[in-house]
C-alpha positions as CSV (number, residue, x, y, z in Angstrom):
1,X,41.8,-61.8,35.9
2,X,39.9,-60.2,33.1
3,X,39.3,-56.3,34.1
4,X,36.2,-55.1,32.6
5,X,36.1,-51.3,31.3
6,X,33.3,-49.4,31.6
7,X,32.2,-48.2,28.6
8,X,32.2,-44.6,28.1
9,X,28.7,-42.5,27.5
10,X,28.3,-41.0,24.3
11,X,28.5,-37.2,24.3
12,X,26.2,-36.5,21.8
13,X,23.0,-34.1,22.1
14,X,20.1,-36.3,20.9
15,X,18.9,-34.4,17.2
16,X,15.5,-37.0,17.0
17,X,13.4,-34.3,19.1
18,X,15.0,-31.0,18.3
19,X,13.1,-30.4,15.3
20,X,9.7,-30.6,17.2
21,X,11.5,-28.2,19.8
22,X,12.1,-25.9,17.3
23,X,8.8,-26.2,15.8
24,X,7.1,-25.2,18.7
25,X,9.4,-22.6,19.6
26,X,7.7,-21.1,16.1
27,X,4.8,-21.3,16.9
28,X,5.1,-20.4,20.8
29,X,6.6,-16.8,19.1
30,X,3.9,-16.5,16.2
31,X,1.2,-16.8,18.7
32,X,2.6,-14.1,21.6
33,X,4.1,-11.9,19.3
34,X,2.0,-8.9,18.9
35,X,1.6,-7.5,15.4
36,X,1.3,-3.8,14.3
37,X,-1.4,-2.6,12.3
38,X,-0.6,0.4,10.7
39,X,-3.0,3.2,9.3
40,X,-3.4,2.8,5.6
41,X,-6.1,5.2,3.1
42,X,-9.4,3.9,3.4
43,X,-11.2,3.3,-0.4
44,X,-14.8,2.4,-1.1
45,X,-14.6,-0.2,-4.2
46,X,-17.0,-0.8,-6.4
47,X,-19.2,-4.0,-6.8
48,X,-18.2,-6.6,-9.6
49,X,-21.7,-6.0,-10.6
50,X,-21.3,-2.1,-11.2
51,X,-22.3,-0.4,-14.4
52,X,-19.6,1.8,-16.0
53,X,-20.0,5.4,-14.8
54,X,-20.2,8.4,-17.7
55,X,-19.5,11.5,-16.2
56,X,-19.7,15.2,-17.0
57,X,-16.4,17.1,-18.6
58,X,-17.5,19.6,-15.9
59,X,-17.2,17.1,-13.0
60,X,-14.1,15.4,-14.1
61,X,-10.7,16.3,-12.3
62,X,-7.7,15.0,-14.1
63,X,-4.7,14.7,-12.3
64,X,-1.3,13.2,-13.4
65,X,1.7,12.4,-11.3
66,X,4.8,13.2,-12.4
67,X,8.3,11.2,-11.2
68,X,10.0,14.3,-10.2
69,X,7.4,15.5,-7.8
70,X,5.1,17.5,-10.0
71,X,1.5,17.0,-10.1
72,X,-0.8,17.7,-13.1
73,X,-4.0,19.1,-12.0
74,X,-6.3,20.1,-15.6
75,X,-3.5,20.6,-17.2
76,X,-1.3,22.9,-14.7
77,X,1.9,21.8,-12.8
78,X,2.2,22.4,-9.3
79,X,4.8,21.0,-7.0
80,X,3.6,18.0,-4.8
81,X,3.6,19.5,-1.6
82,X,1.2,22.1,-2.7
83,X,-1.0,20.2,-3.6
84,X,-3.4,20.8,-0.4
85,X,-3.5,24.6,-1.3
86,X,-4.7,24.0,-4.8
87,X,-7.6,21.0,-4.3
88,X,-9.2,23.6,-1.3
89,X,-11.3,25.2,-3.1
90,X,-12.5,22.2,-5.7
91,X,-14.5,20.8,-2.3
92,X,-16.4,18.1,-3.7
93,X,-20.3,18.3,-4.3
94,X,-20.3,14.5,-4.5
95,X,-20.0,14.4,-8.1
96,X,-16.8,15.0,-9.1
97,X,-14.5,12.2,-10.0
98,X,-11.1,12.4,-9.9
99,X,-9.1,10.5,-12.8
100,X,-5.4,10.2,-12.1
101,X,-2.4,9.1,-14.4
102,X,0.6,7.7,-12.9
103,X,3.7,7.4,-14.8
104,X,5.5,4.3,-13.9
105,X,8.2,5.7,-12.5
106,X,6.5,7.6,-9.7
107,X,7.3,6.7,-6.1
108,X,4.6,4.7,-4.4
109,X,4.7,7.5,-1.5
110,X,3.6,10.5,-4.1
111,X,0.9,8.4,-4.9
112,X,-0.5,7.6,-1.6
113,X,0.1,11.3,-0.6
114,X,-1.9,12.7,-3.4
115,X,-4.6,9.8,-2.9
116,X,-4.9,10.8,0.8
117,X,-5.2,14.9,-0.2
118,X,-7.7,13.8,-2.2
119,X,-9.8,12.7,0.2
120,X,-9.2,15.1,2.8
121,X,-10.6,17.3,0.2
122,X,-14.0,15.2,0.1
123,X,-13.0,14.0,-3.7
124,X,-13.1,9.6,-2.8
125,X,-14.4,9.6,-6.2
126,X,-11.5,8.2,-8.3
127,X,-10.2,6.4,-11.4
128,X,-6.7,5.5,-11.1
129,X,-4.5,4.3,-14.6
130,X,-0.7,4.0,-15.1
131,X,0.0,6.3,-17.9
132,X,1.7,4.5,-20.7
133,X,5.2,6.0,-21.6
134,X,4.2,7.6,-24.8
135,X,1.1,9.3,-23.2
């Protein structure tokens, strides 16, 4: 008499439908996961359509921004974190522009600072240039 063996069941995890698991899994997080918005410094752009502006020597403010953490305000340094103290009393009239060099090697942070004491001082007026490396 023949004895017939059973034969054994495979052990394996079917991989066809674990790809669309995984998929959805994505998308199950993407959709409940709640995202952060941070604060950043509101600026007014101009229109494409914008004439160039000519302004007064009288109303122009220039400011460069040093790497080390000196900033260049008509031609004086000052230290960055003084910056406050000296743009006080330039309150803005609504016609002064502010034109500000940045060397390329300036932290992104000194940047946004001075931007943002900028426009706590009312100046939202700006023109902002890297400054070449033999300026």
């Amino acid at each position: 008499m023949n004895i017939l063996r059973k034969r054994k069941a495979d052990h394996e995890i079917p991989s066809s439908s674990l790809s669309d698991i995984a998929f959805l899994l994505i998308i199950f997080f993407m959709v409940t996961s709640v995202f952060i918005l941070r604060e950043g410094l509101v600026t007014i752009l101009p229109k494409t359509t914008s004439e160039p502006v000519t302004v007064e020597s009288k109303d122009l403010l220039k400011i460069g921004i040093e790497p080390n953490g000196l900033v260049v305000v008509d031609g004086r340094e000052y230290e960055i974190e003084t910056l406050h103290d000296v743009l006080l009393p330039m309150k803005d009239d609504g016609n002064k522009v502010a034109k500000i060099r940045i060397h390329p090697q300036t932290a992104y942070k000194d940047v946004v600072f001075v931007v943002g004491e900028l426009q706590s001082a009312g100046l939202t007026r700006l023109s902002i240039k890297k400054k070449e490396l033999h300026d």
